[in-house]
PQR file of N, CA, C, O and H, with PARSE charges and radii, in Angstrom:
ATOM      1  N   UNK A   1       0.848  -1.202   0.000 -0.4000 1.5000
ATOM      2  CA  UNK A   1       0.000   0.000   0.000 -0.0000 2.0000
ATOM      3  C   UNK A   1       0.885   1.255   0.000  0.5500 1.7000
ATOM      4  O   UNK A   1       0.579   2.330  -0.517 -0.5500 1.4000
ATOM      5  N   UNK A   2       2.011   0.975   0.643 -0.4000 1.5000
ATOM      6  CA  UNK A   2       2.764   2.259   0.880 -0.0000 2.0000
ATOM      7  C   UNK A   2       3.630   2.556  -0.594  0.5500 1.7000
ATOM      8  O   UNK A   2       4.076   3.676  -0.846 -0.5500 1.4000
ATOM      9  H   UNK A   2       2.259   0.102   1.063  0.4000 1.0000
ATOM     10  N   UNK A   3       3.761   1.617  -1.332 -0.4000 1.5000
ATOM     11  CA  UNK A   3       4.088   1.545  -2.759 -0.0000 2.0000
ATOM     12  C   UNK A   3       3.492   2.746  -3.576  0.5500 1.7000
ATOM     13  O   UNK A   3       3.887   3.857  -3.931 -0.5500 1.4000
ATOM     14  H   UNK A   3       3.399   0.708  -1.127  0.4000 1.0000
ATOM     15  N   UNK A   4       2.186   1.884  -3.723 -0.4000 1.5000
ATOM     16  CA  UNK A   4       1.260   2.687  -4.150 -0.0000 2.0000
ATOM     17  C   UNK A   4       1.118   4.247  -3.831  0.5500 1.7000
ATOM     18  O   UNK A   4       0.988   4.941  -4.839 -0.5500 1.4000
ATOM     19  H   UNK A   4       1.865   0.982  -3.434  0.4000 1.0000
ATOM     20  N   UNK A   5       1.118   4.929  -2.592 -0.4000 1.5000
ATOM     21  CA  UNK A   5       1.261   5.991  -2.214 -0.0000 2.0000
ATOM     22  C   UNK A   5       2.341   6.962  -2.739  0.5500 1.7000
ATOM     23  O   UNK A   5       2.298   8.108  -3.186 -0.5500 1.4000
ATOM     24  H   UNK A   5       1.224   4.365  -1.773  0.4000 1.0000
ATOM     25  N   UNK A   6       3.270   6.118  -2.527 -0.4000 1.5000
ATOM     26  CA  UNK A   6       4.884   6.828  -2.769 -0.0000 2.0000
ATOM     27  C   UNK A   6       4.836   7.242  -4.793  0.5500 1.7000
ATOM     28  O   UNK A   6       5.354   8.127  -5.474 -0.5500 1.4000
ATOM     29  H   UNK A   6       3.306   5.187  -2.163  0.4000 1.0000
ATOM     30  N   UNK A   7       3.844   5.940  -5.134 -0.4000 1.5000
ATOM     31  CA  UNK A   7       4.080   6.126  -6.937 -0.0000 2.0000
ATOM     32  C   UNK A   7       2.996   7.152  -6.674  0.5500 1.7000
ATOM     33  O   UNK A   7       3.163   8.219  -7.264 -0.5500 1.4000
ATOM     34  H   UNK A   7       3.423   5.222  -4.580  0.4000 1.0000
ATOM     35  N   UNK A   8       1.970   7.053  -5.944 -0.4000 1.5000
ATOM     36  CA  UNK A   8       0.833   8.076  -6.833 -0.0000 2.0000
ATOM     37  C   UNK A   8       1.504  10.076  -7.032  0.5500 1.7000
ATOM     38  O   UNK A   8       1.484  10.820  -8.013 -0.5500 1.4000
ATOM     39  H   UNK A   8       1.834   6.186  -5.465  0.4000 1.0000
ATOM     40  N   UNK A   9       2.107  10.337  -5.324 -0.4000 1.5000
ATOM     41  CA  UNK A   9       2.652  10.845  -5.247 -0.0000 2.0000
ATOM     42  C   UNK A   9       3.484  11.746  -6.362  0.5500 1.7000
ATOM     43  O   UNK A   9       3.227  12.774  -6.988 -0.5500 1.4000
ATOM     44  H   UNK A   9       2.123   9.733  -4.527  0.4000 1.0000
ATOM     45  N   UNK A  10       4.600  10.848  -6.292 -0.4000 1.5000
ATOM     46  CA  UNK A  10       5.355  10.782  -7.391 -0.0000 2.0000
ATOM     47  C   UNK A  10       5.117  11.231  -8.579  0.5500 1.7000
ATOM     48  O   UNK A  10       5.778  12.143  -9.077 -0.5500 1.4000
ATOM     49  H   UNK A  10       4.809  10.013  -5.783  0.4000 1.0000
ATOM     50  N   UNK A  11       4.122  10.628  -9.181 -0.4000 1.5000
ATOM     51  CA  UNK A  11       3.300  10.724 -10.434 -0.0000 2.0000
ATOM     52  C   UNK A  11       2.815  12.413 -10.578  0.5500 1.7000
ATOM     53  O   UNK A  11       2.844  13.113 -11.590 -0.5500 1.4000
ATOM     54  H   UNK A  11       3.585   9.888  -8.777  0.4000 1.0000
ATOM     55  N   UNK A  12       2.341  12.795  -9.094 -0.4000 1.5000
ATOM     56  CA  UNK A  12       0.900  14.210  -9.040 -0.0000 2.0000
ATOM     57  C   UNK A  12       2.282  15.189  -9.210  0.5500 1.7000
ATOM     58  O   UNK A  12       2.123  15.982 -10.137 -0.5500 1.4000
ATOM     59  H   UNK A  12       2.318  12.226  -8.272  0.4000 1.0000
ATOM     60  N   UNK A  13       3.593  15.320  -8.538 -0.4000 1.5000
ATOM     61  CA  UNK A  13       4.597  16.157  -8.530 -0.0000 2.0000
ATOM     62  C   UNK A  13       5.148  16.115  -9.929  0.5500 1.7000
ATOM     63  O   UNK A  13       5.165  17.229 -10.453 -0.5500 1.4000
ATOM     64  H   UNK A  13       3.722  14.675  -7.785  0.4000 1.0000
ATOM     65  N   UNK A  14       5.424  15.521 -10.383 -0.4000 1.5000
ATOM     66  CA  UNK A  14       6.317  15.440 -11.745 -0.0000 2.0000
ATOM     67  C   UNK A  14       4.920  16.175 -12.734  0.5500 1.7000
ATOM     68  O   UNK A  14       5.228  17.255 -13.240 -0.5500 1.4000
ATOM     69  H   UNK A  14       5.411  14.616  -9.958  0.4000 1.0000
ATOM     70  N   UNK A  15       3.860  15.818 -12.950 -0.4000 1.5000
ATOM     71  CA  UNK A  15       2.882  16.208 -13.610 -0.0000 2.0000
ATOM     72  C   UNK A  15       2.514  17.522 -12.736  0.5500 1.7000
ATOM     73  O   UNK A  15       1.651  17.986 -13.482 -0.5500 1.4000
ATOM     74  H   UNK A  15       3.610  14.941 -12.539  0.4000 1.0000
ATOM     75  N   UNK A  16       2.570  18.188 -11.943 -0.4000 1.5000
ATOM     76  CA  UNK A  16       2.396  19.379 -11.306 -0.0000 2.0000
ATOM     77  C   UNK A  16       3.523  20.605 -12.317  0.5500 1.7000
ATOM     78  O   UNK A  16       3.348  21.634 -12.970 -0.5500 1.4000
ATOM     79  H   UNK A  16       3.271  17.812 -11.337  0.4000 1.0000
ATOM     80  N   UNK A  17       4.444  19.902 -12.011 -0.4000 1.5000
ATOM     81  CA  UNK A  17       5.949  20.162 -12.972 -0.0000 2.0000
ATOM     82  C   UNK A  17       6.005  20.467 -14.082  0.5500 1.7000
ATOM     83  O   UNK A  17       6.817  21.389 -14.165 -0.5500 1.4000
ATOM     84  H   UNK A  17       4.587  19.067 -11.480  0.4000 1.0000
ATOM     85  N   UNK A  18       5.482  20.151 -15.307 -0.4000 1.5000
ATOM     86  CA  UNK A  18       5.124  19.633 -15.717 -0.0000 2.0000
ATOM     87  C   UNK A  18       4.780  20.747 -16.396  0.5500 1.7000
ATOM     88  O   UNK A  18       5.364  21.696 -16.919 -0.5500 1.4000
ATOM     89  H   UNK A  18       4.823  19.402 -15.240  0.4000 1.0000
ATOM     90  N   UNK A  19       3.048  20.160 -16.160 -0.4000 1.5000
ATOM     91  CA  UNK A  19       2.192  21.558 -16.747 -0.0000 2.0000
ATOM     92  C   UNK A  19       2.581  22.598 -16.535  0.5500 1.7000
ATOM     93  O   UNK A  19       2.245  23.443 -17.364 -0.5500 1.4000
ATOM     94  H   UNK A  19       2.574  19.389 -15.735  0.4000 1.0000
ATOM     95  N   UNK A  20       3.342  23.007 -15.520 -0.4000 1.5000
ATOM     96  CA  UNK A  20       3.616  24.850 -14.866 -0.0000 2.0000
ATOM     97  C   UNK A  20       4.526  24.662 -15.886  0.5500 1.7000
ATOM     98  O   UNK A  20       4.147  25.452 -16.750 -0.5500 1.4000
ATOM     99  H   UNK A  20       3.616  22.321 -14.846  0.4000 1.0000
ATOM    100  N   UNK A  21       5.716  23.960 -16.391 -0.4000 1.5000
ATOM    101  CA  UNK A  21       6.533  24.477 -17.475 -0.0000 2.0000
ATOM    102  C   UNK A  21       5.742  24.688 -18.997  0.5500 1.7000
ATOM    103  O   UNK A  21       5.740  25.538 -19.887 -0.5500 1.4000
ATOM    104  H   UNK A  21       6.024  23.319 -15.689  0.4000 1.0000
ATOM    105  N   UNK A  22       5.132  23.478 -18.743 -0.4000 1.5000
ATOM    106  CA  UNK A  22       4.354  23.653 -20.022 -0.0000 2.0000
ATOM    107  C   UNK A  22       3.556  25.045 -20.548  0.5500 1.7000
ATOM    108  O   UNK A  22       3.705  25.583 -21.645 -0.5500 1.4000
ATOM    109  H   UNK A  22       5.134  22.788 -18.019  0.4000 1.0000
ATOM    110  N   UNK A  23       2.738  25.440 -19.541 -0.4000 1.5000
ATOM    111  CA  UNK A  23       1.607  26.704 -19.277 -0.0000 2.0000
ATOM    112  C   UNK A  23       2.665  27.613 -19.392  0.5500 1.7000
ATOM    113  O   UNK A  23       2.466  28.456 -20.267 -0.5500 1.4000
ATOM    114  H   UNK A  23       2.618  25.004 -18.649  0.4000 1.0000
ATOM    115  N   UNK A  24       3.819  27.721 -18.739 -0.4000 1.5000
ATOM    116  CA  UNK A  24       4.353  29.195 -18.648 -0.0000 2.0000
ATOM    117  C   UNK A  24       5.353  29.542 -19.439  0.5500 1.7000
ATOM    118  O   UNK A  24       5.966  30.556 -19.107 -0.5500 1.4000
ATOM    119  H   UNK A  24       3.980  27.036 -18.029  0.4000 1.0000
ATOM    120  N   UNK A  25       5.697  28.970 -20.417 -0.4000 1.5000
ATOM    121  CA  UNK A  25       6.121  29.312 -21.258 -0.0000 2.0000
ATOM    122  C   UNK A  25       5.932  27.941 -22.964  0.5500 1.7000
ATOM    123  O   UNK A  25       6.630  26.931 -22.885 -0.5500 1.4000
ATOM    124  H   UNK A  25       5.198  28.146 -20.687  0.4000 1.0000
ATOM    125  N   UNK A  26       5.155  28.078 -24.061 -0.4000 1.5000
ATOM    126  CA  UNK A  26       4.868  27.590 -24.931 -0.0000 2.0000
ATOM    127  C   UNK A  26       5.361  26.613 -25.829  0.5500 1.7000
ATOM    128  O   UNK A  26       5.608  27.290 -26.827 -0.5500 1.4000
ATOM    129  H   UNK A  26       4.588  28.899 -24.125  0.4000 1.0000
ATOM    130  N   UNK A  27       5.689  25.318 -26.123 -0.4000 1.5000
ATOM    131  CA  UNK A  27       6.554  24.893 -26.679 -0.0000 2.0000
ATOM    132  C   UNK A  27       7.029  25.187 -28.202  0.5500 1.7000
ATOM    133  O   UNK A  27       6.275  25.031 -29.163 -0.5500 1.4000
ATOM    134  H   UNK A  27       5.488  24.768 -25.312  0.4000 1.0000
ATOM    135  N   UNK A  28       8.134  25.554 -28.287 -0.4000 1.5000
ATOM    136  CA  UNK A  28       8.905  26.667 -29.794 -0.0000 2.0000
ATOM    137  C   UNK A  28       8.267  25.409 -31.111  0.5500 1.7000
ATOM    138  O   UNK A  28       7.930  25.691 -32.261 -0.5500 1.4000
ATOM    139  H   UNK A  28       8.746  25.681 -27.507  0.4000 1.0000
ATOM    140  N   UNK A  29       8.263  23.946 -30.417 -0.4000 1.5000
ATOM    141  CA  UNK A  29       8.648  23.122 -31.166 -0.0000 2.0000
ATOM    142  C   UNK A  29       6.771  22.151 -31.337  0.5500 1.7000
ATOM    143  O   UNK A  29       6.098  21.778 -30.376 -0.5500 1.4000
ATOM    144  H   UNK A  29       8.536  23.718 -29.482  0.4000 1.0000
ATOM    145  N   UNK A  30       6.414  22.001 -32.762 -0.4000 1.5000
ATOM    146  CA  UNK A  30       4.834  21.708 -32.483 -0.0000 2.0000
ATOM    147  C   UNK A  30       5.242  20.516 -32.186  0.5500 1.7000
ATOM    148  O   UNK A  30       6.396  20.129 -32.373 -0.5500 1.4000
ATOM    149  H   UNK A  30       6.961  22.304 -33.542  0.4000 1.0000
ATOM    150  N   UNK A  31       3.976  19.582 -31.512 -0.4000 1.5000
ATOM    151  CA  UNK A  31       4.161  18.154 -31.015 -0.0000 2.0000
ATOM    152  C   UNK A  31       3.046  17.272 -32.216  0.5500 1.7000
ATOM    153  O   UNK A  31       1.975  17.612 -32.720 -0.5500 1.4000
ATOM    154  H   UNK A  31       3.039  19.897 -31.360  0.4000 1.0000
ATOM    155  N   UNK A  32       3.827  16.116 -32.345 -0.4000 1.5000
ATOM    156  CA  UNK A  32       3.683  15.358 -33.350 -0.0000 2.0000
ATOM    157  C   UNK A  32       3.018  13.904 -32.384  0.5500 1.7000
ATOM    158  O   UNK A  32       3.553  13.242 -31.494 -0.5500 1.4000
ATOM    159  H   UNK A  32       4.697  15.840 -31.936  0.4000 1.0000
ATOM    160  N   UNK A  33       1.637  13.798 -33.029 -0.4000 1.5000
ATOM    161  CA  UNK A  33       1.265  12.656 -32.168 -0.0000 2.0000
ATOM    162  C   UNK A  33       1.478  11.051 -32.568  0.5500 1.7000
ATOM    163  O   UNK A  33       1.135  10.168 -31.781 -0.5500 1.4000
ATOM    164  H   UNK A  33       1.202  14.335 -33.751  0.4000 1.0000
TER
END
């Protein structure tokens, strides 16, 4: 269980990260899906 916690964690910070770089400044480069 404590696994689980430590990944979800993990997961919400890096993706917190993330978007604020993403949002605050635009990527120069378009994304190709």
């Amino acid at each position: 269980m404590e696994a689980f916690v430590y990944t979800f964690l993990l997961v919400s910070t890096l993706g917190i990260i993330f978007f604020a770089i993403f949002f605050r400044e635009p990527p120069k480069v378009p994304i190709k899906k």
